[in-house]
VOGU-3710 file (C-alpha; in Angstrom, 3 decimals, decimal comma):
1> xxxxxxxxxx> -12,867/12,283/6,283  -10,369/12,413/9,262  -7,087/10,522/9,121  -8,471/8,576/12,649  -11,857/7,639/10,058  -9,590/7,023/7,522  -6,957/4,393/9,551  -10,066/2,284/10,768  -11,820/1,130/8,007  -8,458/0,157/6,155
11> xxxxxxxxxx> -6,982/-3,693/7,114  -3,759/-2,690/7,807  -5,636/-1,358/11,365  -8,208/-3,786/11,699  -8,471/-4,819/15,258  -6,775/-1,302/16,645  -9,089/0,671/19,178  -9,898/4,711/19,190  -7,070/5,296/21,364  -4,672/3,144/18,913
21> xxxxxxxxxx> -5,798/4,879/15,895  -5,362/8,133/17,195  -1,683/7,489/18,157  -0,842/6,054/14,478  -2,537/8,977/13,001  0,235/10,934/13,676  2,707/9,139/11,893  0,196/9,879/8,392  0,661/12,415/6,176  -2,146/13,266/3,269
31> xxxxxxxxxx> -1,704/13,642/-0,373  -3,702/14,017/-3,447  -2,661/13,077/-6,767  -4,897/13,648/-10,104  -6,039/11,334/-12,787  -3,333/9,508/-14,991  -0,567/10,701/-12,871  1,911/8,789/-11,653  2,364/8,378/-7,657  5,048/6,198/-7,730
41> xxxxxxxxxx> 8,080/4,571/-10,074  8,787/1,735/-10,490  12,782/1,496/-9,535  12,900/4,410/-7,664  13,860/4,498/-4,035  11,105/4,907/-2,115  9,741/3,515/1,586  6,512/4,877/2,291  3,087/3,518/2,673  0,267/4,447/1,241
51> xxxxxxxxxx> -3,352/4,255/2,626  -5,754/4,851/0,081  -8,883/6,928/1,302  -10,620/7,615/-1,657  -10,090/6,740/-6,067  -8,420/4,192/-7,676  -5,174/3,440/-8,819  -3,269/0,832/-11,392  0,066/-0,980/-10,611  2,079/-1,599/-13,355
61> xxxxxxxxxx> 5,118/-3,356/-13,973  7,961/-3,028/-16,946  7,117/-5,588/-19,638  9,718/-8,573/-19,651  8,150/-9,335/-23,130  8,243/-6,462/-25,115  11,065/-3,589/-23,721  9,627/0,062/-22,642  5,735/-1,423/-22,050  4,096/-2,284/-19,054
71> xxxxxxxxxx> 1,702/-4,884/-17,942  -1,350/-4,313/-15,697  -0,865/-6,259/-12,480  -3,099/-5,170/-10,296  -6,263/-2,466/-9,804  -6,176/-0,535/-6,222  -8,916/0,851/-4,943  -10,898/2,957/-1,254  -9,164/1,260/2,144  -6,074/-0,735/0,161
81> xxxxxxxxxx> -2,709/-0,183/0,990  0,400/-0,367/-1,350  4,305/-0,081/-0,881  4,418/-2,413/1,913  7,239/-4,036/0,510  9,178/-1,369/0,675  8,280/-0,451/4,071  9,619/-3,698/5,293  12,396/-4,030/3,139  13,436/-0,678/1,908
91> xxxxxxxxxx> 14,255/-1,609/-1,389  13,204/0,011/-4,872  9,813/-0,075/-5,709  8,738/-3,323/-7,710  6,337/-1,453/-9,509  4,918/2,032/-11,028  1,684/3,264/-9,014  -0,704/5,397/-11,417  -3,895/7,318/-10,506  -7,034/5,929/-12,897
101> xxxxxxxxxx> -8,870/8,689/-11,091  -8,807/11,837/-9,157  -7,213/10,007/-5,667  -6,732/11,055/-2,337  -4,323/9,257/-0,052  -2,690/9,095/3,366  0,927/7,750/3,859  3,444/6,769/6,141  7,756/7,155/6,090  10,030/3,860/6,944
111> xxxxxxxxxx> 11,438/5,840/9,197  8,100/7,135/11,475  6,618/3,601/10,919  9,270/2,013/12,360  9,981/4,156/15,188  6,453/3,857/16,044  5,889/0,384/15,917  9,041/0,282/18,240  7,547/2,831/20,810  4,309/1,241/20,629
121> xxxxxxxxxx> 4,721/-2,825/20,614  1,258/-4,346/21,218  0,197/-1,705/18,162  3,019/-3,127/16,450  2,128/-6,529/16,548  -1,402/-6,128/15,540  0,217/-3,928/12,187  2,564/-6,305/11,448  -0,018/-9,114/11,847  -2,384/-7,185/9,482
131> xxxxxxxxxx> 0,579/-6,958/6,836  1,003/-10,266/7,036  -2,525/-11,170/6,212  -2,370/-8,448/3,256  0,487/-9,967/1,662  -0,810/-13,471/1,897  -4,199/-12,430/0,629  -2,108/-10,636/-2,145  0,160/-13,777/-2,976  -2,339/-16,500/-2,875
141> xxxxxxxxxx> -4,245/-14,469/-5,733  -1,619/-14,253/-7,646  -1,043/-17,901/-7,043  -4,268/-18,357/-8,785  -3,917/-16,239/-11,556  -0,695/-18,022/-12,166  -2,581/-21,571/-12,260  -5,151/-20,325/-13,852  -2,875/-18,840/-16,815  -1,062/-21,411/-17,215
151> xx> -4,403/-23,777/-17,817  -5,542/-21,454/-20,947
//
C-alpha cells in the first residue's frame, strides 16, 4: 500500500482530497516494527506521529498501584493514530507503545508537521480539526470506562 492509500483511509485525513494527500505524504516516513517490540517509551522524549497501516499495537502505562508493572490502557489497531499528544505538545510520551503483532507504520516529525501545516493552512485546519475529533472520541471513552469502573 502507498503512503497516499495509506493517509486516506486513516481519520486524521478524513475530508483531504488526492491533491491534499499527496502533499502530506511527503512529510511521512515508513517503519516496521516486529511482534512484542517496543515502538515507543513511555517517558522518553519523543514528537512524532504515528499512522498505523497495518497490525496492532498495546499502550501501556506504568502501574501507580504496584511499582515496575504496567496496565493495559488501550488496544491500537489498521488506520489509528497515536502520539498526538506529543505532536501538539512536545512533551514525554504518556505511555509505552508495544507491537502485539508484526506492524507496519507510517509517521510524521513535530518539526515537518508543523512546518507543513503552516505552509499549507486550509490542510491544516482540516488536520487539526480531525485531531480534535480523535482526542474527543478518545476522552469521552475513557470517560465511560471511568463511570463505568467506578459502578462495579
Amino acid at each position: 500500500m502507498n503512503t497516499i492509500d495509506a493517509l486516506r483511509r486513516s481519520e486524521l485525513c478524513n475530508g483531504l482530497n488526492d491533491n491534499e494527500l499527496k502533499l502530506m505524504s511527503e512529510i511521512f516516513h515508513s517503519r516496521q516494527v516486529n511482534r512484542n517490540k517496543i515502538v515507543l517509551k513511555e517517558g522518553e522524549p519523543s514528537n512524532d506521529l504515528y499512522i498505523i497501516v497495518r497490525g496492532r499495537v498495546k499502550v501501556v502505562m506504568s502501574s501507580s498501584a504496584i511499582p515496575g508493572d504496567f496496565e493495559k490502557i488501550a488496544t491500537l489497531k489498521d488506520n489509528e493514530i497515536y502520539g498526538e499528544f506529543a505532536l501538539l505538545d512536545g512533551s514525554t510520551r504518556s505511555a509505552s507503545v508495544i507491537a502485539e503483532e508484526d506492524s507496519f507504520f507510517l509517521y510524521a516529525d513535530y518539526l515537518d508537521f508543523h512546518r507543513f501545516m503552516e505552509e499549507n493552512e486550509h490542510i491544516g485546519f482540516i488536520i487539526m480539526k480531525n485531531l480534535a475529533k480523535i482526542l474527543t472520541a478518545k476522552l469521552r471513552k475513557t470517560n465511560f470506562e471511568m463511570r463505568d469502573g467506578a459502578h462495579q
